[in-house]
C-alpha positions as CSV (number, residue, x, y, z in Angstrom):
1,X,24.3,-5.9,-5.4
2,X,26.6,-5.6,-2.7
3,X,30.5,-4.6,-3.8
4,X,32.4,-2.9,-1.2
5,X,31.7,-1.2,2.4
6,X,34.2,2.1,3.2
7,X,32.6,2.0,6.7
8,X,34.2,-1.5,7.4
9,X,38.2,-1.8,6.8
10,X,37.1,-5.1,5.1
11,X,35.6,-5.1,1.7
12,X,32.7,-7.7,1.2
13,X,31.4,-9.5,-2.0
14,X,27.9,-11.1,-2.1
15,X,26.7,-14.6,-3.0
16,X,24.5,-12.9,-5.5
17,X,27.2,-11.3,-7.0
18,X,29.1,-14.2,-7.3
19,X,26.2,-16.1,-8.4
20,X,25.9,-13.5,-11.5
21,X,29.9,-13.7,-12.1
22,X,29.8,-17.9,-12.2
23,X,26.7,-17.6,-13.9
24,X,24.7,-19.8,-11.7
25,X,21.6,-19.8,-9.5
26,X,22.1,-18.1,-6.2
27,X,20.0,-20.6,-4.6
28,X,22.5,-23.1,-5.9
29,X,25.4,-21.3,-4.7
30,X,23.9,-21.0,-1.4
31,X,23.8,-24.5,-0.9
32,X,27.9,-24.7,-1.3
33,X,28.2,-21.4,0.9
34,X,26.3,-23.1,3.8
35,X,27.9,-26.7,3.4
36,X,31.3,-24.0,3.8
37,X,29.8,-22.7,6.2
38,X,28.8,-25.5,8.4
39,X,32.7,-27.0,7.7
40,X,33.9,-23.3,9.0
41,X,35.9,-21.9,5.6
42,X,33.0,-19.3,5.6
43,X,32.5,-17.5,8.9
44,X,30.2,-15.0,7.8
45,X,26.7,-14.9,8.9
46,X,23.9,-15.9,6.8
47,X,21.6,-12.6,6.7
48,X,18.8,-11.4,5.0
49,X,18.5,-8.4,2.5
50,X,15.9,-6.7,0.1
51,X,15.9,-6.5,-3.2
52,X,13.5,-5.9,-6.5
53,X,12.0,-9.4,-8.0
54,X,11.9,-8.9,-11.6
55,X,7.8,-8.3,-11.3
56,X,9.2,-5.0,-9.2
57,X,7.9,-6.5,-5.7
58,X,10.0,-5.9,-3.1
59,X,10.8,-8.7,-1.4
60,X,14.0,-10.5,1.4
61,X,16.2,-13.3,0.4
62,X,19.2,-14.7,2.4
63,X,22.5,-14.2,1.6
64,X,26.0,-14.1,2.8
65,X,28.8,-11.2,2.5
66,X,31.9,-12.9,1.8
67,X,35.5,-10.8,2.3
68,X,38.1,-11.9,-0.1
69,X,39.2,-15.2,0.9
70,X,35.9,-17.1,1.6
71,X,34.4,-15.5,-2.0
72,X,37.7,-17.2,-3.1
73,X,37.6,-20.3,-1.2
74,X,33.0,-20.1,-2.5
75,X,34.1,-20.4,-6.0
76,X,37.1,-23.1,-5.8
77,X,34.2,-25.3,-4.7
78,X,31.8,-23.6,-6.6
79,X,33.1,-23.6,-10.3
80,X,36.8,-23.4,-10.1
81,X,37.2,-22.4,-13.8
82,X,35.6,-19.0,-12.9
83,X,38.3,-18.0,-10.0
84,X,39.8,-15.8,-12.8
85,X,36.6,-13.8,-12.9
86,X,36.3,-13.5,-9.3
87,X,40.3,-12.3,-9.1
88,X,39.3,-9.4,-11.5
89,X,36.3,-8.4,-10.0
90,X,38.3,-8.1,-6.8
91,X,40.7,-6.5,-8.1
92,X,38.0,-3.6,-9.5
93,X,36.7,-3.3,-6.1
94,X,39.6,-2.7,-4.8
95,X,40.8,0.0,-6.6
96,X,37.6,1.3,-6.2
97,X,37.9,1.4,-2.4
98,X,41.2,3.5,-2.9
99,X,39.0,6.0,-5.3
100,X,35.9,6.6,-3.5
101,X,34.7,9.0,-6.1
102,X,34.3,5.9,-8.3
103,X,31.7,4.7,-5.8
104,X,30.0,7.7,-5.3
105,X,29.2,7.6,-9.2
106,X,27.5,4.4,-9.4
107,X,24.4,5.0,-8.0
108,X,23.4,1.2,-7.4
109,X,26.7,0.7,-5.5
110,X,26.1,3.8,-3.4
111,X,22.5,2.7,-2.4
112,X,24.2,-0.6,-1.2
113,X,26.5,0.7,1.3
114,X,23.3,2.8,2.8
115,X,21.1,-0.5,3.1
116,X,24.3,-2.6,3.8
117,X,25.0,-0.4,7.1
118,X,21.2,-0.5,8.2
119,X,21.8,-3.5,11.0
120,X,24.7,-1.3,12.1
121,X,21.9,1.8,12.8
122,X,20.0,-0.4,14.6
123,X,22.7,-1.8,16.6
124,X,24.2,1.8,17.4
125,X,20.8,3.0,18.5
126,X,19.9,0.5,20.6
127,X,23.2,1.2,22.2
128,X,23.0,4.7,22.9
129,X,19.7,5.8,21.4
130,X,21.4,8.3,18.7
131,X,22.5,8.1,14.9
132,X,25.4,10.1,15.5
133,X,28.1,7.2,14.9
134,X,26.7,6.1,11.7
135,X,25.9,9.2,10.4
136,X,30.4,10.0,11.0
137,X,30.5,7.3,8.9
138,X,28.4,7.9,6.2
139,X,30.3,11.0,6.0
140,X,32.6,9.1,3.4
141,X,30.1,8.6,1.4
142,X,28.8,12.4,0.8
143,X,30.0,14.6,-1.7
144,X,33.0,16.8,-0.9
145,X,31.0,19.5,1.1
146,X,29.0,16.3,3.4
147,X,26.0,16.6,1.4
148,X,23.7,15.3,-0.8
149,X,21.1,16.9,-3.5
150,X,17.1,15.1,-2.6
151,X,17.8,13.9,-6.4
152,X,21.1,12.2,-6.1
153,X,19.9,10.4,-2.6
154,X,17.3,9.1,-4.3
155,X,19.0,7.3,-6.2
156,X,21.4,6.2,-3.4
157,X,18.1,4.8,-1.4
158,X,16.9,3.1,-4.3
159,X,13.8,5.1,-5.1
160,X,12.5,7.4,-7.6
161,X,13.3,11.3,-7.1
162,X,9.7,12.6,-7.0
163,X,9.0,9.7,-4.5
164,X,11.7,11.2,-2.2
165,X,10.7,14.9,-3.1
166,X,6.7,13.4,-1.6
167,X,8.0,12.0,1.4
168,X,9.9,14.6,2.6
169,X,7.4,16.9,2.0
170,X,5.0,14.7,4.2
171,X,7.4,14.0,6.6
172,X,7.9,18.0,7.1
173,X,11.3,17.9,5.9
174,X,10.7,20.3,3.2
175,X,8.4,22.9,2.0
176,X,8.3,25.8,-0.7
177,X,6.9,29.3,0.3
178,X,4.0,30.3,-1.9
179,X,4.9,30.8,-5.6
180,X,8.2,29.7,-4.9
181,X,10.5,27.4,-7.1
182,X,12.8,26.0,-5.0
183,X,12.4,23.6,-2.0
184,X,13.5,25.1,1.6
185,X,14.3,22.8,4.3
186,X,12.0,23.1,7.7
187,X,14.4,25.1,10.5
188,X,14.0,22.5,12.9
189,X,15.8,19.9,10.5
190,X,18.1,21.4,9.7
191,X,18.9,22.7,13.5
192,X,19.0,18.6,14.1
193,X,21.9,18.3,11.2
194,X,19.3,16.5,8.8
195,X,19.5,18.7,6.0
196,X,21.6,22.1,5.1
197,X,21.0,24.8,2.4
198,X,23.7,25.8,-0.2
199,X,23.8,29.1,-1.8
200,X,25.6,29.6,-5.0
201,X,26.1,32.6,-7.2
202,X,25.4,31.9,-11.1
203,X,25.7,33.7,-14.2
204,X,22.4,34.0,-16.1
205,X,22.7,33.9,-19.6
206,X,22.5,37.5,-20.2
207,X,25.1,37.9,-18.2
208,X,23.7,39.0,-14.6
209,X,24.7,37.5,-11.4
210,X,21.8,35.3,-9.7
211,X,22.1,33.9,-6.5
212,X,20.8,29.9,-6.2
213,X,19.6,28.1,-2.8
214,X,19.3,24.7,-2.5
215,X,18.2,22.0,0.5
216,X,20.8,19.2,0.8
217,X,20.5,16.4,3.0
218,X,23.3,15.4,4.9
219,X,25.1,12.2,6.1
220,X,22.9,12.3,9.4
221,X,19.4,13.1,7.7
222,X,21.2,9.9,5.1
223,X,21.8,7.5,8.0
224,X,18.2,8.6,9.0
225,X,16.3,7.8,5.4
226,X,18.4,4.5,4.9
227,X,16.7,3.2,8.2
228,X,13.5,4.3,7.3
229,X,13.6,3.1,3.7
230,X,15.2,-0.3,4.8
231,X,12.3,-1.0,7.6
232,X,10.1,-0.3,4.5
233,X,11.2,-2.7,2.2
234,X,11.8,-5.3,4.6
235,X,8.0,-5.4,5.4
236,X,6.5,-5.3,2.2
């Protein structure tokens, strides 16, 4: 479910959201969001995205991102007597946009600004053959020090932990040394800006100091993984 987008300066609603706030079909509310469209009120494009059936198949449907007035303009021809509902949710997005930390804790919203930006990496690199533009802006969505913990991206991307913790071990991302606990973070990714290591000092419970490393992925290797996870769903 799409919400909001920090790495446009307009925030965006989708026809399945608004579907699930009129409680109607989306299919249904499509058919009033192209008639709109086809009149000019809506002048977003219709696009496709991925998303979970309830079997858990992956699978595209079309839908359209609406900013503030077309959702508004969607539902007065939709089902008027839910414009209240639509008011409100705006209103929570909004003051969501001026917290960002709120985003960042809701892990289905954060996964949806990664896949909603994944035309925008494609675009950019067929411009100029790098992910260095995308990757600035996913910069706002990282925690304060640009990073992210392999568990925590998971569930930004959309996928399980130990599924992320495989693939980046296939994809030579990550490694441990033998008889080692914690993951380590192949030196040529993290000379390409893909991942970092943090080192923190703890306090063990009998009181000794124990210094921590950990491999965190940052908003490049992020723009990198949202590509590659996107492409995947998309052809399944």
């Amino acid at each position: 479910m799409n919400n909001l987008t920090n790495i446009s300066p307009e925030m965006t609603m989708t026809t399945v959201e608004i579907a699930e706030l009129c409680n109607k079909r989306h299919d249904n509310v499509m058919i009033v969001a192209r008639r709109l469209k086809d009149k000019g009120i809506i002048l977003a494009p219709e696009i496709e995205e991925p998303y979970t059936s309830g079997k858990g198949r992956v699978d595209t449907r079309k839908i359209f991102r609406l900013n503030k007035t077309e959702s508004l303009n969607l539902v007065a021809n939709l089902s008027p007597e839910f414009t209240a509902r639509i008011i409100d949710r705006w209103q929570e997005l909004e003051a969501k946009q001026s917290d960002p930390v709120k985003a960042l804790q809701d892990p289905a919203q954060l996964r949806s600004l990664l896949l909603d930006n994944v035309e925008k990496v494609i675009r950019l690199e067929a411009e100029n053959g790098e992910l260095k533009p995308l990757a600035a802006s996913y910069e706002h969505l990282t925690k304060a020090d640009g990073t992210f913990c392999i568990t925590d991206a998971a569930k930004a991307l959309g996928i399980r932990p130990k599924d992320l913790f495989s693939d980046l071990r296939e994809m030579k991302w990550i490694y441990r040394r033998v008889g080692g606990a914690h993951w380590i973070g192949y030196s040529d990714k993290v000379q390409q800006g893909l991942l970092e290591h943090k080192v923190t000092e703890v306090t063990t419970s009998d009181g000794r100091s124990k210094i921590t490393e950990q491999v965190r992925i940052t908003a490049k290797g992020m723009a990198k993984l949202a590509e590659k996870y996107s492409s995947l769903f998309a052809a399944e």
